[in-house]
C-alpha positions, 0 to 999 in steps of 0.5 A: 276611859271607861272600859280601861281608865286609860286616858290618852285619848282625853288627854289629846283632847285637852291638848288639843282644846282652848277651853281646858285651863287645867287638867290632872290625870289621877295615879290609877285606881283608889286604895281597895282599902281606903277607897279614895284618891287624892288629886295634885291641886287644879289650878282654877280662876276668874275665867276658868271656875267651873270643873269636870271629872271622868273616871272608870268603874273598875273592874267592869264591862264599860262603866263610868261616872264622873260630873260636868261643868260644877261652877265653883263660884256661888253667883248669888255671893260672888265668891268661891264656895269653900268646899264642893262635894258631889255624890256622881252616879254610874254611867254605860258607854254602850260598848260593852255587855255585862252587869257584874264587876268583871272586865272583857265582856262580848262587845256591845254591836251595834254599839249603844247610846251612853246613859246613865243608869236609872231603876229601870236599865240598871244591870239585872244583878241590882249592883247599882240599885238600893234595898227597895230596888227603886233608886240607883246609888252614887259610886262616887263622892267627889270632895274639892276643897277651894285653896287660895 
């Protein structure tokens, strides 16, 4: 998924996995104008309350961002939240170099660890950091009304 945002892959995964009740694979990138994306419904349920998300940063050498295991389910209440937004943050896969918004890069050898970028290991052109340069911006904003 995140030198390509192809999801063949993932997608066997699922096929192959007992734990996935749900899946929706996006149409392919936001609107450059818009900026966003709106997803067919995720079928969730007593079972099956919790939610994950992957999606490539593109263009770019092998970054992604995404969330894991959101429970949609307020256990102190015992009801479904109404609304979940979440604010995801960039990610490296470790088989890429490159610290722009360009694709095909030399490929990362021995390939690295995937981490998500800090302050410190942010590429050096700042594209993820703020002003101060001490604190790495969200690129995504994920907002999940609940339907029932």
């Amino acid at each position: 998924v995140a030198e390509t945002g192809d999801t063949l892959i993932l997608e066997a995964e699922f096929d192959a996995s007992s734990q996935v009740f749900s899946a929706v694979i996006g149409s392919g990138m936001a609107s450059s104008e818009t900026l966003t994306q709106t997803f067919a419904n995720v079928l969730m349920g007593p079972s099956s309350h919790y939610m994950s998300t992957i999606t490539s940063v593109a263009p770019s050498p092998d970054w992604f961002t995404g969330f894991y295991g959101v429970d949609f389910v307020n256990k102190r209440k015992g009801t479904w939240y109404d609304t979940v937004v979440i604010s995801t943050y960039p990610w490296d896969a470790g088989t890429e170099n490159g610290d722009t918004y360009k694709r095909k890069n030399a490929v990362t050898s021995p390939k690295e660890p995937i981490t998500r970028f800090g302050p410190s290991t942010a590429p050096s052109t700042g594209v993820f950091l703020n002003k101060g340069k001490d604190d790495v911006l969200p690129v995504g904003i994920w907002s999940c009304k609940i339907q029932t």
